[in-house]
Structures are given as structure tokens and as C-alpha cells.
C-alpha positions as CSV (number, residue, x, y, z in Angstrom):
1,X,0.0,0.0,0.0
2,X,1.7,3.7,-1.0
3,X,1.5,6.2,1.3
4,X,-1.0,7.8,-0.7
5,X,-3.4,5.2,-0.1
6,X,-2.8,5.3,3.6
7,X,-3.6,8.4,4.1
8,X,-6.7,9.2,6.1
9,X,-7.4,13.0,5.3
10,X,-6.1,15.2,2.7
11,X,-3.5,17.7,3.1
12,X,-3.0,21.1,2.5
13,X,-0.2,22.9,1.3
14,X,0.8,25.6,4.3
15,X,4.1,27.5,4.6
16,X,3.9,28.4,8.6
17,X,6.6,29.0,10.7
18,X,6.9,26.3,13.8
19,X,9.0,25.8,16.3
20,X,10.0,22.0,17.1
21,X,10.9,21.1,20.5
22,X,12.9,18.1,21.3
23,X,13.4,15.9,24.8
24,X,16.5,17.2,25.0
25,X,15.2,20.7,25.3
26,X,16.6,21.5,22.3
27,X,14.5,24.1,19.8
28,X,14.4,24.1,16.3
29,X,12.6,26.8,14.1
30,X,11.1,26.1,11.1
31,X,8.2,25.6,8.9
32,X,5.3,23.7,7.6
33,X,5.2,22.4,3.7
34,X,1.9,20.5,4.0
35,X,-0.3,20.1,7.0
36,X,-3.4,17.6,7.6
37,X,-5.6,16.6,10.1
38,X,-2.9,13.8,11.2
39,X,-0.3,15.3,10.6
40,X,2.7,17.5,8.4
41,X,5.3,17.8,6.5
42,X,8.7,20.1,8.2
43,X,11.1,21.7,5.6
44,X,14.6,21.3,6.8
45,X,17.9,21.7,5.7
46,X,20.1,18.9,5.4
47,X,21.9,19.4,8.5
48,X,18.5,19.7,10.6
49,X,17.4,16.7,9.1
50,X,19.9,14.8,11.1
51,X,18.6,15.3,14.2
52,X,15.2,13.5,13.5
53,X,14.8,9.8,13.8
54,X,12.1,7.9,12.8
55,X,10.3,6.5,15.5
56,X,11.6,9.9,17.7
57,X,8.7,12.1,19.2
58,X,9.0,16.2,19.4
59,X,6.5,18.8,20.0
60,X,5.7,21.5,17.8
61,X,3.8,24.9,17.9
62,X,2.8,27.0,15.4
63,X,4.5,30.5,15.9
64,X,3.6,33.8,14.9
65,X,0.1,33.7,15.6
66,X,-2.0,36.4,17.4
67,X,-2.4,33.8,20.3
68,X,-0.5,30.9,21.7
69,X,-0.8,28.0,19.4
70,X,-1.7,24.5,20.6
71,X,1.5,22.1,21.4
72,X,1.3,19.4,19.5
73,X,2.8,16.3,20.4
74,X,4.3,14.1,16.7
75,X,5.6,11.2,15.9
76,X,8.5,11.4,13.3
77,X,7.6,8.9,10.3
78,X,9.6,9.5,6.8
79,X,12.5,11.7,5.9
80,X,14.1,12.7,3.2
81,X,16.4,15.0,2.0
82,X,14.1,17.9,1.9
83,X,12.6,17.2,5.4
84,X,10.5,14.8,7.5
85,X,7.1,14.0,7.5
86,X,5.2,13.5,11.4
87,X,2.5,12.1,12.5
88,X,0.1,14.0,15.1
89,X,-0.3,12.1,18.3
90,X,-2.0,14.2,20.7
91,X,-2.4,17.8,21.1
92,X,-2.5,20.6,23.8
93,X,-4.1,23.7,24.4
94,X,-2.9,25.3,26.4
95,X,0.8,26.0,27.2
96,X,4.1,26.0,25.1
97,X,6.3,23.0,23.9
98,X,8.4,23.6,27.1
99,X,6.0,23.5,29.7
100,X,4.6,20.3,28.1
101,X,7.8,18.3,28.4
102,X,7.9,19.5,32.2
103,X,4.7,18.1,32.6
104,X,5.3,15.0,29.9
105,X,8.5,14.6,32.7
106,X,6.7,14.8,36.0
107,X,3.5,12.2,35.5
108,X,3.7,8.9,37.3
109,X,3.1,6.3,35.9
């Protein structure tokens, strides 16, 4: 089955600046290609594109907006050499990337 076919919503081209958080507290700014209801598409350069792995999770927020954006909480799943595609997992409301890995960090579980 082609990725196309496994697709469950359709996508939409969007150019939006994001910031991607990783565990490591490490930030990376960027922005979107394609978005959809599961998930997007991150340009990168090639030596950003190194520091995703597939199977890795990050959070991204969508930045430059008139109110604080939803943290969203992906799943890396492709890359290539223009960038990598992730899958949405769950999303926040409230809060940035940062004060969702303090609270990812401090559950028990």
C-alpha cells in the first residue's frame, strides 16, 4: 500500500513558521510544507534533518500567531532529504512545547 493510499485526510499545502521542541530541550525553528488533520510535512535543511529519527517524538507549535498555538505532540515517520514527515499524536491547548515536556516529565506512571 503507497503512502497515498494510507492516508486518512487530505493535506494542504501551508508555509507556517513552527517551532519544534525536542526531549533534550533542544528548539528548532522552522516551517510547515503540507499540514493535515494527522499530521505535516517540516522543511529542513540537510543538517536539521539529522537530528530526527524515525520513531523519535518532538513537540511542535505553530508560531507567529495572534495567540498561543496549541502544542502538539508528533511522531517522526519519513524523511528525506528535503525534510520529514510527522504524524500528530495528541495535542495541547494550552501552554508551550516547554511546559509540556515538564509536565510529559513529571507524571507517574
Amino acid at each position: 500500500m503507497s503512502n497515498l493510499e494510507k492516508r486518512s485526510s487530505q493535506r494542504v499545502n501551508l508555509k507556517a513558521p513552527i517551532k519544534v521542541e525536542f526531549p533534550t530541550g533542544s528548539v528548532l525553528l522552522s516551517e510547515t510544507y503540507d499540514i493535515s488533520d494527522n499530521g505535516l510535512y517540516v522543511h529542513l535543511s540537510p543538517d536539521q534533518i539529522g537530528q530526527f529519527t524515525r520513531g523519535s517524538v518532538v513537540r511542535v507549535q505553530f508560531q507567529d500567531l495572534n495567540y498561543t498555538a496549541p502544542v502538539i505532540t508528533a511522531e517522526v515517520v519519513r524523511n528525506d532529504s528535503n525534510g520529514v514527515g510527522l504524524m500528530i499524536l495528541q495535542t495541547y491547548t494550552t501552554g508551550d512545547a516547554s511546559e509540556v515536556f515538564h509536565n510529559d516529565q513529571n507524571k507517574v506512571g
